[in-house]
C-alpha positions in Angstrom: 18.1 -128.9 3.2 17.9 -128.7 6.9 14.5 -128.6 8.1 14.3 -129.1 11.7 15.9 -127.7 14.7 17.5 -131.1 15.5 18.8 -130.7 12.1 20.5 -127.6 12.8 22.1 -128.4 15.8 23.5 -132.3 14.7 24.7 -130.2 11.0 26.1 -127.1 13.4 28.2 -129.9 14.9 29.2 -132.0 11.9 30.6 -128.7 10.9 32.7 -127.6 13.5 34.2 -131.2 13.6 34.9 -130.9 9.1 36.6 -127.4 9.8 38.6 -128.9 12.7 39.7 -131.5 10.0 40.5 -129.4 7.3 42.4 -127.0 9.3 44.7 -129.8 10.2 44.9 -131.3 6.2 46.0 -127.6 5.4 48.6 -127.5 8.2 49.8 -131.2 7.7 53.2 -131.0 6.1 53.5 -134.8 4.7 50.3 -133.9 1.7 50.4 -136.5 -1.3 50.3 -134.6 -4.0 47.4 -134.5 -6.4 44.6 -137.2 -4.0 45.9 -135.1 -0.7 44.9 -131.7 -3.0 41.3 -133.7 -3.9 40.8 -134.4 -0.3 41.0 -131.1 1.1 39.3 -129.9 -2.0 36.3 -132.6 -1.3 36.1 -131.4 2.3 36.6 -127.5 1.8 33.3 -128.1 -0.7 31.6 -130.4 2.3 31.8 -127.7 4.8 30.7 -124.5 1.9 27.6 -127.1 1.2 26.9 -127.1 5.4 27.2 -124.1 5.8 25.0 -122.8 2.6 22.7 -124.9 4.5 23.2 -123.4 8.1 22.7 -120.2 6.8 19.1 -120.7 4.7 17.7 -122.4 7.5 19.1 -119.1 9.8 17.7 -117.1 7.3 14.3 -118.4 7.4 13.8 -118.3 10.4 14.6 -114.6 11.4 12.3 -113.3 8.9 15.4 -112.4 6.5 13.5 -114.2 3.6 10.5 -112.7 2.1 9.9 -114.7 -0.3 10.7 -118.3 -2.0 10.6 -118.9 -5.7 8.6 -121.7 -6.9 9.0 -122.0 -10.4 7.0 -125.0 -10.9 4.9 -127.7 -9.4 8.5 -129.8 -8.7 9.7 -127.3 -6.7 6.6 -127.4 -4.5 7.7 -129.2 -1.8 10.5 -127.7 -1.0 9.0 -124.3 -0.8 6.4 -126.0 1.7 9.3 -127.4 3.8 10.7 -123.7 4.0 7.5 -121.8 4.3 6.7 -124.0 7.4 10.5 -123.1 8.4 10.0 -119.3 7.8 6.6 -119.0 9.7 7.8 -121.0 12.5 5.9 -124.1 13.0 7.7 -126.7 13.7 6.8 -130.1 12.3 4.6 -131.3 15.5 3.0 -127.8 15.0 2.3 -128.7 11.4 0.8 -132.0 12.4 -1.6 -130.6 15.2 -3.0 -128.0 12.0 -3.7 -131.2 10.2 -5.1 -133.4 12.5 -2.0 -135.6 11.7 0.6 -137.4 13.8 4.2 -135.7 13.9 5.6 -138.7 11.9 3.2 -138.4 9.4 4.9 -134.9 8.5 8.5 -136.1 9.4 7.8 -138.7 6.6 6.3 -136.4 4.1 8.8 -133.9 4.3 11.7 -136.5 3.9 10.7 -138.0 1.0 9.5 -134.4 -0.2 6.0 -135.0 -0.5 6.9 -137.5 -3.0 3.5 -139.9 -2.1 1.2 -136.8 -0.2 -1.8 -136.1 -2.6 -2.1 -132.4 -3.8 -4.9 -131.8 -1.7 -3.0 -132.5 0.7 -0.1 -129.9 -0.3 -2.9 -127.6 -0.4 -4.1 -128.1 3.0 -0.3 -127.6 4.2 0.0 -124.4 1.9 -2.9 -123.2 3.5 -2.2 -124.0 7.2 0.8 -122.0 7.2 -0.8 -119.2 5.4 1.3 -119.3 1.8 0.5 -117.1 -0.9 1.5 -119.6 -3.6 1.1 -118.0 -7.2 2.4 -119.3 -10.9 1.4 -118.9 -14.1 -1.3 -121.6 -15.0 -1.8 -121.4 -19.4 -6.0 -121.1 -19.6 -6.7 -123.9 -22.0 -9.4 -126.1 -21.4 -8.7 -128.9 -23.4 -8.5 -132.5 -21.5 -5.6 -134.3 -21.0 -4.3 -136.3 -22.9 -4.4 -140.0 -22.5 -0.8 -141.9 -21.5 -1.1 -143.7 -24.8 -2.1 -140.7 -26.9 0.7 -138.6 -25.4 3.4 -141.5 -26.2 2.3 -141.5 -29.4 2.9 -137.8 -29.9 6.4 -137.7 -28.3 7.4 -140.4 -30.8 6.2 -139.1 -33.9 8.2 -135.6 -32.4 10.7 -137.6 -32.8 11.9 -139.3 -29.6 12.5 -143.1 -29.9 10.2 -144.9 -28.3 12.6 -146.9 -26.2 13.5 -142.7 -24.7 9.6 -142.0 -24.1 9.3 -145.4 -22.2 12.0 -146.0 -20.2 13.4 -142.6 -19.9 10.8 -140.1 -20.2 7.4 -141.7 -19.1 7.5 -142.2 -15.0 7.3 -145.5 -13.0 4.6 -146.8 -12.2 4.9 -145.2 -7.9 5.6 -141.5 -10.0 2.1 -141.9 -12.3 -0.9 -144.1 -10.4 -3.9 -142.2 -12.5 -3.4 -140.6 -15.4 -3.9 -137.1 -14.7 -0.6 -137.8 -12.4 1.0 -139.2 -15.1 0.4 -136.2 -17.4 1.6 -134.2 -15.1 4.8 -135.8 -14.0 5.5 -136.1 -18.2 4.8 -132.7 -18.2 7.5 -131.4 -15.4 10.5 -133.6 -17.2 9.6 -132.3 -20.8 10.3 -128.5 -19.2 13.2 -129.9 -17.7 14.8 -131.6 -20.5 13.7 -129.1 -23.6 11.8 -126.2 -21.2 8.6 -127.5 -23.3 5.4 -128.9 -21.3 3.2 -131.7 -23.0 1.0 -129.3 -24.7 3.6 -127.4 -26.1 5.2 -130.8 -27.8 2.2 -131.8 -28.5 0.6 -128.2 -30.7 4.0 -128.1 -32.3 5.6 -130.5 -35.1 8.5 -131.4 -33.3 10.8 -130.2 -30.9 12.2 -127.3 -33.1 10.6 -124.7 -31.0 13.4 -125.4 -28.4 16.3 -123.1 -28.3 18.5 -125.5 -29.5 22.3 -124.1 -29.7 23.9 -127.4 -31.1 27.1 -128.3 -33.2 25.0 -131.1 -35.5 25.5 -133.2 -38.0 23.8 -132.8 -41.5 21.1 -134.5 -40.9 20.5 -132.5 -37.9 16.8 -131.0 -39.8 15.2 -134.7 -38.8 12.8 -135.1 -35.9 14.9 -138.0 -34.6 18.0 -136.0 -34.5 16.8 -132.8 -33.3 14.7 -134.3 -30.5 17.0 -136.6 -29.2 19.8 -133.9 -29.2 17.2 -132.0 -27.1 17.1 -135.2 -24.9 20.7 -135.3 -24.7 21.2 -131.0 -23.9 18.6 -131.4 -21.3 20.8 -134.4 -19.5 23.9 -132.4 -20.1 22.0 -129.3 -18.0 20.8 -131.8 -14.8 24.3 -133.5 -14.7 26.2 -130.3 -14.5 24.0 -129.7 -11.5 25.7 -132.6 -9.9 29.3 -131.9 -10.3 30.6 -130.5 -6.4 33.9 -129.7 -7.5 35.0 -126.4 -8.9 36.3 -126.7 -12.6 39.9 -126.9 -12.5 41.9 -126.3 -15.8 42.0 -129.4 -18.8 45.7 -130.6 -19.6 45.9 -129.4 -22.9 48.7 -131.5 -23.8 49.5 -135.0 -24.2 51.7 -135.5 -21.8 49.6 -133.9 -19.5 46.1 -135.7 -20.4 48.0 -139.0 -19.6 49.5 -138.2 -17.0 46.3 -136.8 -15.4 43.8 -139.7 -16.6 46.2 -142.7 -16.1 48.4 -141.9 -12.9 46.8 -144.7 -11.1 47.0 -147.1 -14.2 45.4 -146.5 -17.8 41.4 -148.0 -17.6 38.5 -146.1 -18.1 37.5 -146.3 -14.5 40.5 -144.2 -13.5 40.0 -141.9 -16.3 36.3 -141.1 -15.6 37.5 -140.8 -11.8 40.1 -137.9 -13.1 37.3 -136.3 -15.0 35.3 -135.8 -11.7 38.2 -134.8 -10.0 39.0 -132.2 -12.8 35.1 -131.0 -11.7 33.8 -132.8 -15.8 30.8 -134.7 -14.9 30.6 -138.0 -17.0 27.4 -139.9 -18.0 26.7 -143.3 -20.3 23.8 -144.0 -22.6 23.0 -147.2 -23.7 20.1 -145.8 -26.2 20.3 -147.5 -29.2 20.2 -144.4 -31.6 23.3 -143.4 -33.8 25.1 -140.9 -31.5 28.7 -141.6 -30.3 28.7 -139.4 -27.5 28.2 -135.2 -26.4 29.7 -132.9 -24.5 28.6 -129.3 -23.2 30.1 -126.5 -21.3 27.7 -123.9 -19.4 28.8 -121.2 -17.1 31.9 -123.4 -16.7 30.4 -126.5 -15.8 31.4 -129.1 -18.3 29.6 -132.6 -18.8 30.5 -135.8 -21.2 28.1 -138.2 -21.9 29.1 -141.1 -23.9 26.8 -144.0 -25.7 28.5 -147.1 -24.3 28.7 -150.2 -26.7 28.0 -153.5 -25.0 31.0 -154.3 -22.4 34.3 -152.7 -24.0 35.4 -150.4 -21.5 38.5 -149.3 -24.3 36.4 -148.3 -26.7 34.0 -146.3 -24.4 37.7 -144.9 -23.3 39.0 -143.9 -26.3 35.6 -141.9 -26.8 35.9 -140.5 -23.3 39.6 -139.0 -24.0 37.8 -137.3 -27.9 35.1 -135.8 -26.4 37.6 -134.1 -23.5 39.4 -132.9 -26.9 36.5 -130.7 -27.4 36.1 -129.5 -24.5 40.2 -128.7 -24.3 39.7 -127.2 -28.1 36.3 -125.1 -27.8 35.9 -121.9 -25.5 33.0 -120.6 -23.8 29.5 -122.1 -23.8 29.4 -124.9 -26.0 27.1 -128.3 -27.0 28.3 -130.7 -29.4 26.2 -133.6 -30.2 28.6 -136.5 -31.8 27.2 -138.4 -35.2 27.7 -142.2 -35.0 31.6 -142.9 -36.3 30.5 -144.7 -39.3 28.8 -141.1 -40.5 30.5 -139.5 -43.8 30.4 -136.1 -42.3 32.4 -137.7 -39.1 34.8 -139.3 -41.1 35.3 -136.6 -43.3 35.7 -133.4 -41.0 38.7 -132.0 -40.0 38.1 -131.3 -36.1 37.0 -134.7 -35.6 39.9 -136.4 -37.4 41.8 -134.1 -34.8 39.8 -135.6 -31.9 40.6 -139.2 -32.8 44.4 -138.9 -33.1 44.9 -136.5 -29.8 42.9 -139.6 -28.0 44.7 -142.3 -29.7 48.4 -140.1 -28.6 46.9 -139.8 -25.1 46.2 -143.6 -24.8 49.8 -144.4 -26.4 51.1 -141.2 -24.6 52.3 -140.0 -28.0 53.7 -143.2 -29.1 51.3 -144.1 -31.6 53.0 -144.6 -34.9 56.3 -145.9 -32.6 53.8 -148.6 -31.3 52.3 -149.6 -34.6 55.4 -150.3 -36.2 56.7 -152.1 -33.8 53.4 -154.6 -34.2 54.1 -154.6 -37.7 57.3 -155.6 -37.2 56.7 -158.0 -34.3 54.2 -160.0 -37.5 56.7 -160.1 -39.7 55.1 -159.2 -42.6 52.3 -162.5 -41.5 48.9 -160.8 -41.5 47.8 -164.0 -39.0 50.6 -163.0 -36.5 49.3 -159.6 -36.2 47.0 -160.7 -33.6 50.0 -162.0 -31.4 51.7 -159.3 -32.4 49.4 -156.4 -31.1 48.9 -158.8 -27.5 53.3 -158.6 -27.3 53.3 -155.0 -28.3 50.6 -154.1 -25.4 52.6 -156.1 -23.2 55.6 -154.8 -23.4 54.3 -150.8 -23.7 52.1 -151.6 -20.5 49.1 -150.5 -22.7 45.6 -152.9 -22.4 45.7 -155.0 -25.2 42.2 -154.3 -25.9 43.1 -150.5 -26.4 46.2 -151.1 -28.4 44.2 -153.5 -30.2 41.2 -150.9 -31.3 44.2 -148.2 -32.1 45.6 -150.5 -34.9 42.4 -151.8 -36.0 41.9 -148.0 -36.7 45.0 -147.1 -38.2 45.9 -150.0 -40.5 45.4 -149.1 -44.0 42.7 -150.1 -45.0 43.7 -151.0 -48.7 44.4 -154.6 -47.7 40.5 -154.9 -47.6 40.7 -156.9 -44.5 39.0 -155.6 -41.4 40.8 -155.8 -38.6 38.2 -154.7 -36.3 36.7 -159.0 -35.8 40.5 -159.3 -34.6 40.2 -156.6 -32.0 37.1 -157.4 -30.6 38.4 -161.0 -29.6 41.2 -159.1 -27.7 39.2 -157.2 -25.7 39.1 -158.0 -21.6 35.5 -160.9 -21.1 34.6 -159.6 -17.5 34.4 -155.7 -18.4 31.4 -153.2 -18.5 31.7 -149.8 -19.7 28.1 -149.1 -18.8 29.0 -150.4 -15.5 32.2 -148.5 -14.5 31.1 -145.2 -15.5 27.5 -145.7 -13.7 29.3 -146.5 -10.5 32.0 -144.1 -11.1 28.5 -141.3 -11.0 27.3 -142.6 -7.8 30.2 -142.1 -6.0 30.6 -138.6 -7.3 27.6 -137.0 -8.2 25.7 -134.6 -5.7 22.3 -135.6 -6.2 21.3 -133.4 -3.1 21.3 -130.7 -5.6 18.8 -131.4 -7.6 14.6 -131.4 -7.1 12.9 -134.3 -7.4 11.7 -134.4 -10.9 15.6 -134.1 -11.7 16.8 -136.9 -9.7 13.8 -139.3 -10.8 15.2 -138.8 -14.4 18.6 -139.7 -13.7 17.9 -142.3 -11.4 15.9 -143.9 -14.4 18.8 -143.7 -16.5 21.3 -145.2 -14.0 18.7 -148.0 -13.9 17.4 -149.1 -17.2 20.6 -150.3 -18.6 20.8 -153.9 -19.3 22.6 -155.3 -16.8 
């Protein structure tokens, strides 16, 4: 947000320079196709952002806003950087009220009062004359201790890897622990729109309004609170996505085409996923999920558990999950079971998923492709290895896909398992977890999220093993 008249007039230029720009994209006659159509896109959503941003700050300061929603303690400090905005201190002015130096409120408001003490926010709330009301639940029972309150999250069912390194704060978010109650308490409303109490009364996290596709065992803690996990991640990434939705190939011509046009790996397929305005995550939890996907308002988001370094197996799950969100309409969340599940194996719409990815990857050339490896062994089970690598080859397919795609589709009476054989073929220097984590920071919008939001996902984009 702009929050300073220097602000304004530095933004009120980059702005007039970005139009300049894209008014001479949109009159250029030599376009390249689909990445000139993503630039001009990228840009015409750069200069909507600036001037979203232009305008509140205008608005603010002619008196055209008469009030600003704070809807919890996270949103705070924004809603101090605009009341001082609206009432027309500027941040020196702010400073002199405080008995501060100018910096001293330049820094605070930059890092969003990330490191003031709430006395402090209270002196500044109070110095510009803000009327700050919220609900505040009458209950006086003490907080919780930090090891008391992991304890209840895990027996509601939340591994305790999750609660650790995902849900509980770092050390700079939590040094007493009132603070660190508090900051738990901010992410549980984000994630399942519970606070600590709430988690803590109930037996579980089934008071959340869960609206899940599950599997079976969907009635255990575990399940249901780490699907809650999961919907809540779905909700913050979606806020990162810039790019309008643009419409799914439904086909598989199409998906290839789209995914692979610079070359089939998973980091040009995750790139064509942003570009398609589908915000992609990766997990590395170790709980038995395979991967979700949700659609809200028309914001769509894929998250997909990664398994060690095998960017073709996290691809082939990247090209099911955009199955479901090509073959479900509307507002949707489907949680996957692990692969290995009975109910997996044995439904319909998944068997579905798993061959429209495996014909994307081939681009419908699967059974062509396998019999031509069969062939290629001549009917020598220990050539089928050298077999796959030629077949790959020649059909400019990754070996280490082509190699998965036969493991799954051999039949399986021979009782041998293939799946040792594939795993050798697959690439030494890859890293799913990696390419899809990089593939975020260069395309997520973390501007538009508050604080508590982005200290979540930056926790996530951290903690994998790397």
């Amino acid at each position: 947000m702009i929050a300073t008249e220097h602000q304004f007039r530095t933004t009120s230029r980059k702005l007039v320079k970005l139009k300049s720009s894209l008014e001479a994209l949109r009159r250029a006659k030599d376009d390249d196709g689909i990445f000139g159509e993503a630039r001009l896109l990228s840009l015409a959503e750069t200069v909507a952002e600036l001037e979203d941003e232009l305008r509140e700050y205008v608005e603010l300061k002619t008196g055209a806003v008469s009030e600003i929603a704070v809807e919890s303690l996270a949103d705070l400090p924004k809603a101090l950087i605009k009341g001082r905005v609206a009432r027309g201190f500027s941040q020196s002015d702010l400073a002199t009220e405080l008995g501060v130096r100018p910096q001293q409120v330049q820094r605070w408001e930059a890092e969003e009062y990330a490191s003031a003490a709430f006395a402090t926010l209270a002196r500044i709330a109070e110095a510009l004359h803000l009327d700050i009301r919220h609900r505040v639940p009458l209950d006086d029972r003490p907080s919780p201790e930090p090891r008391e309150l992991r304890r209840a999250l895990v027996e509601a069912g939340l591994p305790r890897a999750v609660v650790d390194h995902r849900i509980m704060p770092k050390a700079s978010r939590a040094s007493r622990p009132s603070l660190l109650v508090d900051e738990v308490d901010a992410r549980l409303r984000k994630l399942f729109g519970l606070g600590v109490r709430q988690v803590m009364s109930a037996s579980g996290f089934e008071a959340t309004a869960l609206q899940f596709r599950l599997p079976a065992n969907a009635s255990q803690s575990r399940t249901r609170a780490y699907a809650g996990y999961l919907d809540g991640i779905c909700k913050i990434v979606a806020k990162t996505v810039a790019r309008p939705s643009a419409v799914i190939p439904d086909t598989i011509e199409d998906m290839h085409a789209r995914l692979f046009a610079d070359g089939m790996s998973l980091g040009a397929a995750v790139e064509a996923c942003w570009e398609l305005g589908i915000g992609i995550v990766a997990l590395d939890d170790s709980i038995g999920f395979s991967g979700a996907c949700s659609r809200r308002s028309g914001r769509a988001v894929i998250v997909l558990r990664t398994r060690g370094t095998e960017e073709a197996r996290a691809l082939f799950d990247l090209v099911h999950e955009l199955y479901h969100l090509v073959a479900t309409t509307g507002d949707f969340v489907v949680i996957e079971d692990d692969e290995t599940s009975n109910e997996r194996r044995q439904s319909t719409e998944e068997r579905r998923a798993d061959r429209f990815a495996a014909e994307v990857l081939t681009d419908g050339r699967l059974e062509q492709l396998l019999h031509l490896i069969v062939a290629e062994a001549a009917g020598n089970a220990a050539n089928l290895k050298t077999a796959t690598e030629t077949v790959a080859k020649d059909a400019g397919i990754p070996v280490g896909v082509m190699a998965n795609l036969f493991a799954g589709n051999i039949d399986q009476s021979s009782n041998r398992n293939w799946w040792a054989a594939a795993r050798s073929l697959q690439q030494a220097d890859e890293h799913a977890w990696k390419t899809i984590r990089d593939a975020f920071v260069r395309n997520a919008s973390l501007q538009r999220l508050d604080r508590i939001e982005r200290d979540l996902l930056n926790q996530i984009l951290e903690t994998a093993d790397e």
